[in-house]
N, CA, C and O atoms as a Tripos MOL2 file, in Angstrom:
@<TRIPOS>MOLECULE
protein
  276   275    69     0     0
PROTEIN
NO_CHARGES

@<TRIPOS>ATOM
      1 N         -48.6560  -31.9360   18.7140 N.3       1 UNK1
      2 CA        -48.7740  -33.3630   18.7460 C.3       1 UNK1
      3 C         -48.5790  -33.8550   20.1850 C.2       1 UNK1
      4 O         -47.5150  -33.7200   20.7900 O.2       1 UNK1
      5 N         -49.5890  -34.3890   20.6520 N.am      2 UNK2
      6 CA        -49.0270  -35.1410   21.9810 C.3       2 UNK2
      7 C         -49.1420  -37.1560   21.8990 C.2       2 UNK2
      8 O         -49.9690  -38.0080   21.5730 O.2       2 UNK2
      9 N         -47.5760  -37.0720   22.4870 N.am      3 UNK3
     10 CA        -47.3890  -38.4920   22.2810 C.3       3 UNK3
     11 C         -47.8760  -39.4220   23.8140 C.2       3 UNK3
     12 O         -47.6570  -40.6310   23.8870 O.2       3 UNK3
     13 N         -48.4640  -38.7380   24.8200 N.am      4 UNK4
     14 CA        -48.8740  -39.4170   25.7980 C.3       4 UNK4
     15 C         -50.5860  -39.2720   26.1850 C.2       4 UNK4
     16 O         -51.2420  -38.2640   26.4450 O.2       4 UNK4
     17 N         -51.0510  -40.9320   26.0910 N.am      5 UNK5
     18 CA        -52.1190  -41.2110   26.3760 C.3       5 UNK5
     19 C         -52.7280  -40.0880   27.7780 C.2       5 UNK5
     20 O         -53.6210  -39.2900   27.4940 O.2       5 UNK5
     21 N         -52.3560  -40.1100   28.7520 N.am      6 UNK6
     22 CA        -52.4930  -39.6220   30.0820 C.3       6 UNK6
     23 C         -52.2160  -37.9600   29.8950 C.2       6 UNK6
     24 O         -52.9530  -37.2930   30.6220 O.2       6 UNK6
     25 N         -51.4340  -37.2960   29.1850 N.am      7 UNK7
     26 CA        -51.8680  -36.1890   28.8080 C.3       7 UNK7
     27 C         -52.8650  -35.4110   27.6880 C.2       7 UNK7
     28 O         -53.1870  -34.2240   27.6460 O.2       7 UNK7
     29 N         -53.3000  -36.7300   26.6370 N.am      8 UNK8
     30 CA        -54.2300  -36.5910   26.0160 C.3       8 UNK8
     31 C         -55.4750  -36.6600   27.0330 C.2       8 UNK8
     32 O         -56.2120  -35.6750   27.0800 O.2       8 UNK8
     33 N         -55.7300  -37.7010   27.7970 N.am      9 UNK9
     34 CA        -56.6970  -37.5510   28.7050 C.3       9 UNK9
     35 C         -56.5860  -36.1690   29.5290 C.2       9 UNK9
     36 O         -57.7300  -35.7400   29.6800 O.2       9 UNK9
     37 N         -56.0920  -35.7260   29.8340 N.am     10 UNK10
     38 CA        -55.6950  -34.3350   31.0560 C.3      10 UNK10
     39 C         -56.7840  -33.4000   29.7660 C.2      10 UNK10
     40 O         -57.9740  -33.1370   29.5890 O.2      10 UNK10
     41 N         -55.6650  -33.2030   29.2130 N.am     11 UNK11
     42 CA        -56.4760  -32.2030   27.9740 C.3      11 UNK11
     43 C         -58.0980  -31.9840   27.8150 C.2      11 UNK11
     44 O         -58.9730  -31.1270   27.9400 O.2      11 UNK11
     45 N         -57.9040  -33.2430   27.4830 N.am     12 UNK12
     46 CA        -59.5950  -33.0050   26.8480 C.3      12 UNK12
     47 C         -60.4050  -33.5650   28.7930 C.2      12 UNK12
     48 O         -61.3940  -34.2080   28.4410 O.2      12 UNK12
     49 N         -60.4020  -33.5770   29.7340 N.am     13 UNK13
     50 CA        -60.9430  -33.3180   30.6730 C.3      13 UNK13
     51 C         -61.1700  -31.6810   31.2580 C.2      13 UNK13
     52 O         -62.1830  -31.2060   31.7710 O.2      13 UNK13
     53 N         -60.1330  -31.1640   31.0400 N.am     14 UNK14
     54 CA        -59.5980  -29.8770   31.3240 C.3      14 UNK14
     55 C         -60.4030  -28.6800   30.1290 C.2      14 UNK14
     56 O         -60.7050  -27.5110   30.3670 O.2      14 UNK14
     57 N         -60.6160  -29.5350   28.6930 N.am     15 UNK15
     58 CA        -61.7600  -29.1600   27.6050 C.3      15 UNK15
     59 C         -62.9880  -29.3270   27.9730 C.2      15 UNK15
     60 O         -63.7050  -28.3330   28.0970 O.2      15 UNK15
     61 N         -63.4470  -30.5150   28.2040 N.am     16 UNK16
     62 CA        -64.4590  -30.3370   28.8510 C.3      16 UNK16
     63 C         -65.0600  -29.8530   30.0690 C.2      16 UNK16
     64 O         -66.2810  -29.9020   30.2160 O.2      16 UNK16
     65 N         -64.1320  -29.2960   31.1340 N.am     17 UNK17
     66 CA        -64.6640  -28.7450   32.3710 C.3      17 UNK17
     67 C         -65.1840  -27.2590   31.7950 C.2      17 UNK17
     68 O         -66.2060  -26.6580   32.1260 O.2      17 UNK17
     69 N         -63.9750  -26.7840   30.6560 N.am     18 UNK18
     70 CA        -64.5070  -25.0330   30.2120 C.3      18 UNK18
     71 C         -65.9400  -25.4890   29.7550 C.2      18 UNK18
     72 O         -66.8140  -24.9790   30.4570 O.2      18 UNK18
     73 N         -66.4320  -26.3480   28.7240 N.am     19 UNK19
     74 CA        -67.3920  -26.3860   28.1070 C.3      19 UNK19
     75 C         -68.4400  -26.6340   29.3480 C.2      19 UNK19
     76 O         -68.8160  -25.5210   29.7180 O.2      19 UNK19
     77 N         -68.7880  -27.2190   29.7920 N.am     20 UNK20
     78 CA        -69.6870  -27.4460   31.3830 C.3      20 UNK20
     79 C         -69.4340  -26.3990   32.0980 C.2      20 UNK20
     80 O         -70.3850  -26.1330   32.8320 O.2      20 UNK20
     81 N         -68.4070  -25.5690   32.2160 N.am     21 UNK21
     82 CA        -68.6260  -24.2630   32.9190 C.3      21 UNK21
     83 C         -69.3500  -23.2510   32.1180 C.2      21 UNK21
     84 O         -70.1730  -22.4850   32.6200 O.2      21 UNK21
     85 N         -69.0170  -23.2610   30.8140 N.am     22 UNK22
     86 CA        -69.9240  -22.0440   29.8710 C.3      22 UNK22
     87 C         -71.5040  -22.5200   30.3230 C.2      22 UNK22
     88 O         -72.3740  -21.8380   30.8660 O.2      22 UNK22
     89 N         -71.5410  -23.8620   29.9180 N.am     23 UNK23
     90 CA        -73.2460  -24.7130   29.7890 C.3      23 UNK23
     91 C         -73.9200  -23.9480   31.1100 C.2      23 UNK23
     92 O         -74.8800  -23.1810   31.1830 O.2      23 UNK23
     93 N         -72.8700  -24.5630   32.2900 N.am     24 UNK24
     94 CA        -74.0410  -24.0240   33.4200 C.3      24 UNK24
     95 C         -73.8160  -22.5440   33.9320 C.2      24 UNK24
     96 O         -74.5400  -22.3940   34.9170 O.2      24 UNK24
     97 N         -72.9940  -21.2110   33.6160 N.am     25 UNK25
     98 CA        -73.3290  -20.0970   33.5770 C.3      25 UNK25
     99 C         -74.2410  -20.1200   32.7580 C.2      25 UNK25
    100 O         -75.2960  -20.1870   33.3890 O.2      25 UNK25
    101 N         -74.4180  -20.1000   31.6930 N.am     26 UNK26
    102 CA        -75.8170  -20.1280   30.6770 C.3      26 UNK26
    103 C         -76.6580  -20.5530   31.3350 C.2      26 UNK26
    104 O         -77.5010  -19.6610   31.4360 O.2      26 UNK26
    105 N         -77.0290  -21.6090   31.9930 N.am     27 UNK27
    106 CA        -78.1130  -22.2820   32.7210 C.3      27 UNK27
    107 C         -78.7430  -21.4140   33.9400 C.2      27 UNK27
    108 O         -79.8440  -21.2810   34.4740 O.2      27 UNK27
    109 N         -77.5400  -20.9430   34.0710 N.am     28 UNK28
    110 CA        -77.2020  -20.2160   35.7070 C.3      28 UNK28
    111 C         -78.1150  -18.7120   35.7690 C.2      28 UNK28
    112 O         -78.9780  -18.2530   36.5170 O.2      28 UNK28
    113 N         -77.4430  -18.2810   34.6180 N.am     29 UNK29
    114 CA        -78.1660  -17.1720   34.1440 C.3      29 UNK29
    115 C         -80.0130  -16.8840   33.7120 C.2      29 UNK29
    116 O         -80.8480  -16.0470   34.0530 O.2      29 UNK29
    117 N         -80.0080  -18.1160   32.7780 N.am     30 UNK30
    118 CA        -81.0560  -18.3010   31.9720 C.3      30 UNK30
    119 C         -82.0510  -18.5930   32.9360 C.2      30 UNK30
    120 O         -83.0450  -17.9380   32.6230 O.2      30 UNK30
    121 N         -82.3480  -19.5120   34.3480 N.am     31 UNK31
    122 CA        -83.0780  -20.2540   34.8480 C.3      31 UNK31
    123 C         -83.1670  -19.8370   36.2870 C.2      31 UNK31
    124 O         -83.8080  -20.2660   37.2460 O.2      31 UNK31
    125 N         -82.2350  -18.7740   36.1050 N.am     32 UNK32
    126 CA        -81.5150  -18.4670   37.7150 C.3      32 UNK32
    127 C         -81.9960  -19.1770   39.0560 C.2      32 UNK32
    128 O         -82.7550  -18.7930   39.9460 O.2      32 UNK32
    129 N         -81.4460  -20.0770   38.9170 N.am     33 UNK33
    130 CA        -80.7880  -21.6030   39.8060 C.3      33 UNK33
    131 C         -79.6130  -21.6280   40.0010 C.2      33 UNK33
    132 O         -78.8270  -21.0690   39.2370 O.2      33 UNK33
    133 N         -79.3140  -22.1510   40.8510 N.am     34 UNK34
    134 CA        -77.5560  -22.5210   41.0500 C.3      34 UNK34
    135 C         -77.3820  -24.2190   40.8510 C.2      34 UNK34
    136 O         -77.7710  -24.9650   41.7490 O.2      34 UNK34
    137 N         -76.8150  -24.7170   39.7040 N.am     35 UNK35
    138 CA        -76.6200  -25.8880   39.1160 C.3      35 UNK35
    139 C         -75.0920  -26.5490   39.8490 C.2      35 UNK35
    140 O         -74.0290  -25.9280   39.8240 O.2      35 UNK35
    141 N         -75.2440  -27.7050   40.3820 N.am     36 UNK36
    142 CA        -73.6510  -27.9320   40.5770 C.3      36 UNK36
    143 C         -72.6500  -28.0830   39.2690 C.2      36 UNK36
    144 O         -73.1560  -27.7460   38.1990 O.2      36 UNK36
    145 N         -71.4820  -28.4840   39.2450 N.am     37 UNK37
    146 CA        -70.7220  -29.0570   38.1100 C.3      37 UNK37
    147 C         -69.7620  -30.0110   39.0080 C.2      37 UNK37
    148 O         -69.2060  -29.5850   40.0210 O.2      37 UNK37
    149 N         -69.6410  -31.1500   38.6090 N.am     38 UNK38
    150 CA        -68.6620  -31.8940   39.1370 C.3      38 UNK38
    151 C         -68.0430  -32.4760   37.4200 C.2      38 UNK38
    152 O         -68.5040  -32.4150   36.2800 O.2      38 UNK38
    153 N         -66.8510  -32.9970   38.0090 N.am     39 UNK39
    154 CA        -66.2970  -33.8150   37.0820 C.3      39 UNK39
    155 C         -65.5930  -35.1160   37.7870 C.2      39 UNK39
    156 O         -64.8620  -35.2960   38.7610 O.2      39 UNK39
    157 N         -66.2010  -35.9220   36.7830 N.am     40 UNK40
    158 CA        -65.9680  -37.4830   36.9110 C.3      40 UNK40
    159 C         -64.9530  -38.1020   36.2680 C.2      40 UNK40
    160 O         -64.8010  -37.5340   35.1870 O.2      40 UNK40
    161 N         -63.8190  -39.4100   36.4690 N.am     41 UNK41
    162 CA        -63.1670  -39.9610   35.8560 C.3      41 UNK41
    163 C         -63.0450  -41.3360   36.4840 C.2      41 UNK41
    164 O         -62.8210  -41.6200   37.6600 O.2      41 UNK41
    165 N         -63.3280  -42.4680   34.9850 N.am     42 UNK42
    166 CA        -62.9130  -44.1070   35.4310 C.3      42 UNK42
    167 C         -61.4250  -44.1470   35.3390 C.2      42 UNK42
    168 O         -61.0210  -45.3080   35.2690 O.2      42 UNK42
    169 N         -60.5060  -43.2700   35.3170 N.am     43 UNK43
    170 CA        -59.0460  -43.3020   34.5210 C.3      43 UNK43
    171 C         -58.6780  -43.1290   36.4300 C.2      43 UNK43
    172 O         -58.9160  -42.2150   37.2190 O.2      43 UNK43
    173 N         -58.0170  -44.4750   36.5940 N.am     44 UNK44
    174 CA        -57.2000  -44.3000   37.5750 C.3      44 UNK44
    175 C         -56.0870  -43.4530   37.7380 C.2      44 UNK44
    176 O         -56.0790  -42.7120   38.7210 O.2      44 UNK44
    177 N         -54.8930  -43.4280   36.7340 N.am     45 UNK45
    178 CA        -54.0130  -42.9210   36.7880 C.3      45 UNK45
    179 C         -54.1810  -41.6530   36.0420 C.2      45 UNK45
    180 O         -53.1270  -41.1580   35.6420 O.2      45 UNK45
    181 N         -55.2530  -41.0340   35.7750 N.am     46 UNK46
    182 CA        -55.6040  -39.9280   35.4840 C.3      46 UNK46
    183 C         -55.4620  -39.1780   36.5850 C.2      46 UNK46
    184 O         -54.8170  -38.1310   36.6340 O.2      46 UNK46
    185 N         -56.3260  -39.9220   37.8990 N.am     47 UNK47
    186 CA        -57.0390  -38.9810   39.0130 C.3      47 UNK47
    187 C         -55.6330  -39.1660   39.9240 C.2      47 UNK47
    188 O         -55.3220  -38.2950   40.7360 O.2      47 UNK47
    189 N         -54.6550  -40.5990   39.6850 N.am     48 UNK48
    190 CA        -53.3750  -39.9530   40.3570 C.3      48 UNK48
    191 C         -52.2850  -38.9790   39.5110 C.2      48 UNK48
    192 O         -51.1600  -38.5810   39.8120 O.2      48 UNK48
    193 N         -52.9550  -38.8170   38.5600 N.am     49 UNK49
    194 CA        -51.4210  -37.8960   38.5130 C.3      49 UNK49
    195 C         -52.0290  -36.7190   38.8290 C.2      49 UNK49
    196 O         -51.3550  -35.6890   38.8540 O.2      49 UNK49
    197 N         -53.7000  -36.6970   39.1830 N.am     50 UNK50
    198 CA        -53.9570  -35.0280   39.3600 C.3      50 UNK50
    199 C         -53.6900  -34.9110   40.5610 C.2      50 UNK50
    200 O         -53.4590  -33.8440   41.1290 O.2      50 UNK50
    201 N         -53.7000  -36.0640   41.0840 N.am     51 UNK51
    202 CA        -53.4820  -35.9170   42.7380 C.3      51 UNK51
    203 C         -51.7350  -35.1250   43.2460 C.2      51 UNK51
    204 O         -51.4310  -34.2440   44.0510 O.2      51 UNK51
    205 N         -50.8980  -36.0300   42.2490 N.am     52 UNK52
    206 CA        -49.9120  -35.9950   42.7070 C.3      52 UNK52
    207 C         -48.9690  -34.6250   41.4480 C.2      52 UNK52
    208 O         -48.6490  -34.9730   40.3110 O.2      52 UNK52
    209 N         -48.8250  -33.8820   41.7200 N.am     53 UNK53
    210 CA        -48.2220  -33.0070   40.9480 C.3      53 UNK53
    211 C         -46.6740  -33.1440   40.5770 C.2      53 UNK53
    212 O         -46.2550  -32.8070   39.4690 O.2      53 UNK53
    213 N         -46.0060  -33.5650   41.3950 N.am     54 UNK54
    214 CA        -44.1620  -33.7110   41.3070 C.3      54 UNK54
    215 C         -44.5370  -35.2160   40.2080 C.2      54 UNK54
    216 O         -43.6620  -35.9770   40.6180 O.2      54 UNK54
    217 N         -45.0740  -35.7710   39.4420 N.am     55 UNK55
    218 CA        -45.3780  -36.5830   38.7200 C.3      55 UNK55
    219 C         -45.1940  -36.2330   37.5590 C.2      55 UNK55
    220 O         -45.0870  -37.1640   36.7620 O.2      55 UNK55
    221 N         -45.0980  -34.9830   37.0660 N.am     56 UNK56
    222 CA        -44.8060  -34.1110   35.8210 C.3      56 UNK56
    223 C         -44.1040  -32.9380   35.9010 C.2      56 UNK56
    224 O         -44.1610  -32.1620   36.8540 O.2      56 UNK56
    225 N         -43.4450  -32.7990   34.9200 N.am     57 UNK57
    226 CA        -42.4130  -31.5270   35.0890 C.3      57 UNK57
    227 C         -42.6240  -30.1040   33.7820 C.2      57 UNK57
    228 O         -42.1890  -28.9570   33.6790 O.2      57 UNK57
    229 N         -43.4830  -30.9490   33.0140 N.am     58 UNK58
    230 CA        -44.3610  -29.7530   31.9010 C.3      58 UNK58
    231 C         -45.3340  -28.9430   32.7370 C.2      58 UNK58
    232 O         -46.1640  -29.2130   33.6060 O.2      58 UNK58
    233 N         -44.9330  -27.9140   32.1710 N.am     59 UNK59
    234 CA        -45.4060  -26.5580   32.8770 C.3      59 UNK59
    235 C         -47.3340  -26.5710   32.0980 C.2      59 UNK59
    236 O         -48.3300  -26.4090   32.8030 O.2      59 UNK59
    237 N         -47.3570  -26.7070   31.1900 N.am     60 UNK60
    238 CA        -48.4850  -26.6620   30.8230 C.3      60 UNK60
    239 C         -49.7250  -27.6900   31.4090 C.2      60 UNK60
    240 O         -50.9080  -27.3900   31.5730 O.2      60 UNK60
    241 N         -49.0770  -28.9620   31.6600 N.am     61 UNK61
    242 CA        -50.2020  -30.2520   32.6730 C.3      61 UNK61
    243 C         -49.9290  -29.7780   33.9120 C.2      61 UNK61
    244 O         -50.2730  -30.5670   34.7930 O.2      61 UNK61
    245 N         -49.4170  -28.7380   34.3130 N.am     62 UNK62
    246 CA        -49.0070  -28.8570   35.6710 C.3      62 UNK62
    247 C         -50.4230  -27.4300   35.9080 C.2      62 UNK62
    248 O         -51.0800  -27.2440   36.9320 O.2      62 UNK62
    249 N         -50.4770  -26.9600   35.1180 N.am     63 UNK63
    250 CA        -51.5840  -25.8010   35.3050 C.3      63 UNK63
    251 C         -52.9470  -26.0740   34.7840 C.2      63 UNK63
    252 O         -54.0470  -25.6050   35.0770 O.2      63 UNK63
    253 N         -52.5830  -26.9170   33.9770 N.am     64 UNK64
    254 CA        -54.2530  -28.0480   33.6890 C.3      64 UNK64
    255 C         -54.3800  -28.3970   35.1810 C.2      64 UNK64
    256 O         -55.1220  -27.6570   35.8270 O.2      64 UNK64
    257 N         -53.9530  -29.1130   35.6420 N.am     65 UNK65
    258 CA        -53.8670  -30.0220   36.8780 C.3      65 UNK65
    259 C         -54.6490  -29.2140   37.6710 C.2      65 UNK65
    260 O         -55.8160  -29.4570   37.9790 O.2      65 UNK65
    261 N         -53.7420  -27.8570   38.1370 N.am     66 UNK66
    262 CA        -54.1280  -27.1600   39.2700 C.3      66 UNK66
    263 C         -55.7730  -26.9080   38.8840 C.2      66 UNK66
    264 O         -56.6100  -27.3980   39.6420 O.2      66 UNK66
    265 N         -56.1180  -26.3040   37.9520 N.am     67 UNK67
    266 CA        -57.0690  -25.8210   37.0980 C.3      67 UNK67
    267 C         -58.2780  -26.5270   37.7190 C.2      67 UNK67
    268 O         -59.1540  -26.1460   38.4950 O.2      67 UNK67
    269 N         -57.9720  -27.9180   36.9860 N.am     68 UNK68
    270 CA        -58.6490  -28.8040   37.1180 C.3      68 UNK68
    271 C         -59.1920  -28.8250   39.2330 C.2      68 UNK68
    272 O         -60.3430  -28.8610   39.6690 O.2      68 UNK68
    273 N         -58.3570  -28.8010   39.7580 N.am     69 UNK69
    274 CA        -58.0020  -29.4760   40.9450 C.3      69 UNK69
    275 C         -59.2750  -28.3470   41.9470 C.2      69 UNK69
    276 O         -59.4120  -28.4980   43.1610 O.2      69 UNK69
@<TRIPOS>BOND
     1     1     2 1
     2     2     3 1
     3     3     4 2
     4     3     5 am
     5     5     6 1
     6     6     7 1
     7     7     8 2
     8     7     9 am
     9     9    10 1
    10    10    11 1
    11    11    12 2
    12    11    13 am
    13    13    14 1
    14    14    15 1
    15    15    16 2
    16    15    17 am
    17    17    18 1
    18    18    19 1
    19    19    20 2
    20    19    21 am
    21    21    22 1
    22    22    23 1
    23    23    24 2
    24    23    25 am
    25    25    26 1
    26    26    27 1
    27    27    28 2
    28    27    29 am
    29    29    30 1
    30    30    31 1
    31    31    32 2
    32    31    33 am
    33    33    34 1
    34    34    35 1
    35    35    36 2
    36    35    37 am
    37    37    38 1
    38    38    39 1
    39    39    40 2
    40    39    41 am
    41    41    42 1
    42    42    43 1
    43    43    44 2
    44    43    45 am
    45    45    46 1
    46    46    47 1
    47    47    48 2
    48    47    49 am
    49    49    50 1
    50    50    51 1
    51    51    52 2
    52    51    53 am
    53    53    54 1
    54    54    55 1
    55    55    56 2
    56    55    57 am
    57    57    58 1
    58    58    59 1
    59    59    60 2
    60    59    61 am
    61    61    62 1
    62    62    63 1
    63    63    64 2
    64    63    65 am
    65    65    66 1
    66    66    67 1
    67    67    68 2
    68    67    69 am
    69    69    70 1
    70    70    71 1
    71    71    72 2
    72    71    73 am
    73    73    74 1
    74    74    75 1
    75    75    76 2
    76    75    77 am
    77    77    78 1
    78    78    79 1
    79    79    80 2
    80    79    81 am
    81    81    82 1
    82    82    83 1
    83    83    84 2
    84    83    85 am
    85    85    86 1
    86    86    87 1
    87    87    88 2
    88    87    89 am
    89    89    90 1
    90    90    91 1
    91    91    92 2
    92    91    93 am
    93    93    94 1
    94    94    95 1
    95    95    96 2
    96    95    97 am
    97    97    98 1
    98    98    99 1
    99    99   100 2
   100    99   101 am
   101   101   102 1
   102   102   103 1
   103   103   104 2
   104   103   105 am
   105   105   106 1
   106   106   107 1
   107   107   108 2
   108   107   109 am
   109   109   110 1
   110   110   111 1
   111   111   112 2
   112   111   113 am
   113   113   114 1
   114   114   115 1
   115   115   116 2
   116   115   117 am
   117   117   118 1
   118   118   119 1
   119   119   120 2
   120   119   121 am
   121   121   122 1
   122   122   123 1
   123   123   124 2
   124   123   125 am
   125   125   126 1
   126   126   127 1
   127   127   128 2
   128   127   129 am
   129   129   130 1
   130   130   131 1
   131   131   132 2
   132   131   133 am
   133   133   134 1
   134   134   135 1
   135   135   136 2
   136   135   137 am
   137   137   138 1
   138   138   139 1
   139   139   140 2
   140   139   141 am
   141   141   142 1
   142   142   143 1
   143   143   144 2
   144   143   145 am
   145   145   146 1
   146   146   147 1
   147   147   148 2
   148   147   149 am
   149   149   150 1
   150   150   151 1
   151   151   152 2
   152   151   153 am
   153   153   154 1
   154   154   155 1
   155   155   156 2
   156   155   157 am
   157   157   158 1
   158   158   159 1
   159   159   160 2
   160   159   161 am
   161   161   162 1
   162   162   163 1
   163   163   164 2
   164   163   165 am
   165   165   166 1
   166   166   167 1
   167   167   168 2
   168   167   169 am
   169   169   170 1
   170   170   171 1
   171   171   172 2
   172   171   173 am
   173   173   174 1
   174   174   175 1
   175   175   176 2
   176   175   177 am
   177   177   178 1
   178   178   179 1
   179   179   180 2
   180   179   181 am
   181   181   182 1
   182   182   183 1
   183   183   184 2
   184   183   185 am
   185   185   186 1
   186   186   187 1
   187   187   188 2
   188   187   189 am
   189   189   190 1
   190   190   191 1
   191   191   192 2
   192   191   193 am
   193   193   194 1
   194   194   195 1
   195   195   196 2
   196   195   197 am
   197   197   198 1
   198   198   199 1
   199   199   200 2
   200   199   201 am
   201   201   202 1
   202   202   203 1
   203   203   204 2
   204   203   205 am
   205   205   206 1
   206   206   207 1
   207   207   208 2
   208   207   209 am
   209   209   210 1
   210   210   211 1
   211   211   212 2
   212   211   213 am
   213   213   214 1
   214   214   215 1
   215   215   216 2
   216   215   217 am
   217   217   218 1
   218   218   219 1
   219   219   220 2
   220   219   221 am
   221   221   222 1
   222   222   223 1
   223   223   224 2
   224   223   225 am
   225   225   226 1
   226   226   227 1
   227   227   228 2
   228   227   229 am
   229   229   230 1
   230   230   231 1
   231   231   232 2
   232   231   233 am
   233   233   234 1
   234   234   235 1
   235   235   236 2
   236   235   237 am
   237   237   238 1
   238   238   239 1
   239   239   240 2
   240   239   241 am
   241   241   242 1
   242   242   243 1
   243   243   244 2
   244   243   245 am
   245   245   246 1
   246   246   247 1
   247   247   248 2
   248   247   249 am
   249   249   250 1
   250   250   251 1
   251   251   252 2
   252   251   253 am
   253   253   254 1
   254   254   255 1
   255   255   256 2
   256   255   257 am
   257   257   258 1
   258   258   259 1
   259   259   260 2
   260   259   261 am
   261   261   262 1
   262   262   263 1
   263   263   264 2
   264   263   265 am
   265   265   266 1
   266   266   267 1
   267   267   268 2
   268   267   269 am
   269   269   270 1
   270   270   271 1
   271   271   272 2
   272   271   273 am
   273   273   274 1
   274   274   275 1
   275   275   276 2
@<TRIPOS>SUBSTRUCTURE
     1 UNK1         2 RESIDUE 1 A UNK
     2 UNK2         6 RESIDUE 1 A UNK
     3 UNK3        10 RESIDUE 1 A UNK
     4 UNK4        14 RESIDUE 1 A UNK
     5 UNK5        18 RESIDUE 1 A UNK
     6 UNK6        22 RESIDUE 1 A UNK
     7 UNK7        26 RESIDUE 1 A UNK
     8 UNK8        30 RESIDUE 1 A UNK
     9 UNK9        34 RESIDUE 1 A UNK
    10 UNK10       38 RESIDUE 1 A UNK
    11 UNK11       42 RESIDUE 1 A UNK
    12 UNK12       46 RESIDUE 1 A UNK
    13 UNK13       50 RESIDUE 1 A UNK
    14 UNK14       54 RESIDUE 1 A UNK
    15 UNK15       58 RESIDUE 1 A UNK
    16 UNK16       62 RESIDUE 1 A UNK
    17 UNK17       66 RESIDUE 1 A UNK
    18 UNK18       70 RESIDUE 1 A UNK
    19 UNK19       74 RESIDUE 1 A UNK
    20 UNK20       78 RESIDUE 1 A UNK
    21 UNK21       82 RESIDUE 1 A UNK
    22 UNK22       86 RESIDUE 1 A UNK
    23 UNK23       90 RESIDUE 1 A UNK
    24 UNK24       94 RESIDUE 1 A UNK
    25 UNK25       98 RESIDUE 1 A UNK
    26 UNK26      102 RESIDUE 1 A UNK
    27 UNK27      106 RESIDUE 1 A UNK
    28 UNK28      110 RESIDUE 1 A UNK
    29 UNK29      114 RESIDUE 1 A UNK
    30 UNK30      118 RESIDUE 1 A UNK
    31 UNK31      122 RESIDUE 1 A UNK
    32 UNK32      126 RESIDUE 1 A UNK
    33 UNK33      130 RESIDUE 1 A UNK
    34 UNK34      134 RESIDUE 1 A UNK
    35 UNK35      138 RESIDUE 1 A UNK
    36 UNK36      142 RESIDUE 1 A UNK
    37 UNK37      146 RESIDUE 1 A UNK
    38 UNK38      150 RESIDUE 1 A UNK
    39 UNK39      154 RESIDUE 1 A UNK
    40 UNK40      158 RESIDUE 1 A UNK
    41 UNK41      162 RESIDUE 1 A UNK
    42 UNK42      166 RESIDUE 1 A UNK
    43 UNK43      170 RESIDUE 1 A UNK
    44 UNK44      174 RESIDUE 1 A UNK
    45 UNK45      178 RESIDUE 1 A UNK
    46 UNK46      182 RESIDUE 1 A UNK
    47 UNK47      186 RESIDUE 1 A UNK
    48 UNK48      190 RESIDUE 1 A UNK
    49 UNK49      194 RESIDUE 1 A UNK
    50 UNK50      198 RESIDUE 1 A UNK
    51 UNK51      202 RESIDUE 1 A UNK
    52 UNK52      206 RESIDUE 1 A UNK
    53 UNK53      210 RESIDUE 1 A UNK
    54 UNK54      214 RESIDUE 1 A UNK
    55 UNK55      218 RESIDUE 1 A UNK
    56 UNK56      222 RESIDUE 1 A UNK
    57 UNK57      226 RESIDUE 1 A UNK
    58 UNK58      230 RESIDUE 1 A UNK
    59 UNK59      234 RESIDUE 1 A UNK
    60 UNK60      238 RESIDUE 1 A UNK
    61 UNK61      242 RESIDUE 1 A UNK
    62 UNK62      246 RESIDUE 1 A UNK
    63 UNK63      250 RESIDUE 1 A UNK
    64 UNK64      254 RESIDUE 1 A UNK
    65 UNK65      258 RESIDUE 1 A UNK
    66 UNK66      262 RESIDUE 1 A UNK
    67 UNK67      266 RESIDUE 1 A UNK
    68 UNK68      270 RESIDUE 1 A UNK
    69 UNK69      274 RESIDUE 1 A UNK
């Protein structure tokens, strides 16, 4: 169960980067092109807490974060 909005967002950004990384190896493979991947966010305090790491002390957003980063 997670009770915070801002780590529900982390999550499923961090879900969707695996899924867009499978998509464009598949693409990558299939078409052999080199596709970029970026990831986008309107969530202000999304993109600061990825910025800022001493902002959380859970070990698990803290390796989303990097992940992400």
């Amino acid at each position: 169960m997670i009770r915070s909005i801002l780590a529900l967002e982390l999550y499923t950004m961090a879900y969707r980067f695996d899924m867009g990384a499978s998509i464009k190896s598949t693409l990558n493979k299939a078409l052999n092109i080199d596709l970029p991947l970026a990831l986008c966010t309107d969530s202000k305090s999304l993109y600061n807490y990825m910025v800022k790491l001493s902002t959380t002390s859970k070990k698990r957003l803290i390796i989303n974060i990097i992940y992400l980063c």
